[in-house]
N, C-alpha and C positions, 0 to 999 in steps of 0.2 A: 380783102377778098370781096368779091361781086358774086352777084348769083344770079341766074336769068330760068323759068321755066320756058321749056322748048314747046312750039304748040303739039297739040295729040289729037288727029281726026277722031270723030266716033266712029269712024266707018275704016279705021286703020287696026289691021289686025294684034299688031305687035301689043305687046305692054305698054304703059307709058314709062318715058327713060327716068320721069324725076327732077330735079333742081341739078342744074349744070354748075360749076362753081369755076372762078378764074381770075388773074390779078392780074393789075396793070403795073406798068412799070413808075417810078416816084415822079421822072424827067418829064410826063407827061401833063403835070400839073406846075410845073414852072416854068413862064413863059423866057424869063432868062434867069442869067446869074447875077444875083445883086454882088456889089463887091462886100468884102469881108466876113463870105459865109465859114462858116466853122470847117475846119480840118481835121482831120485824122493823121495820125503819127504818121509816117514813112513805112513804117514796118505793119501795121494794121493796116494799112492802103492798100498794101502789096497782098497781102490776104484777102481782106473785101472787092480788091479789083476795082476800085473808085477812091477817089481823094476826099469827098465830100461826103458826109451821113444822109445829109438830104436825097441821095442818088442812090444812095443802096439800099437795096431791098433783097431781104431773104428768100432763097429760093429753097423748095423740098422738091427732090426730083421723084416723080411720079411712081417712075421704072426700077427705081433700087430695092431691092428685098430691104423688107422691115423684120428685123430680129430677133 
């Protein structure tokens, strides 16, 4: 996770919004693929949606009711 404050005029009526929070993706940091990076089962790939651990990254969706 990253975090950026947003600027706030003094002269801007609103509130200030606060520390914004957000993630990049893992592929973003690898400029390629070495050979013989680690795999995941067939069956756990199909789940994660990627073959490689290095490329997944957990997502929380913002929008779903928490319980």
């Amino acid at each position: 996770m990253k975090s950026y404050s947003p600027y706030h005029s003094p002269f801007d009526p609103c509130r200030p919004i606060g520390k914004k929070f957000y993630s990049t993706p893992p592929n973003l940091y690898i400029g390629f693929q070495p050979p013989g990076m680690e795999q995941f089962d067939p069956h756990t790939a199909l789940r994660k949606g990627t073959l490689w651990p290095a490329f997944w990254d957990y997502y929380e969706n913002p929008y779903e009711a928490k319980g």
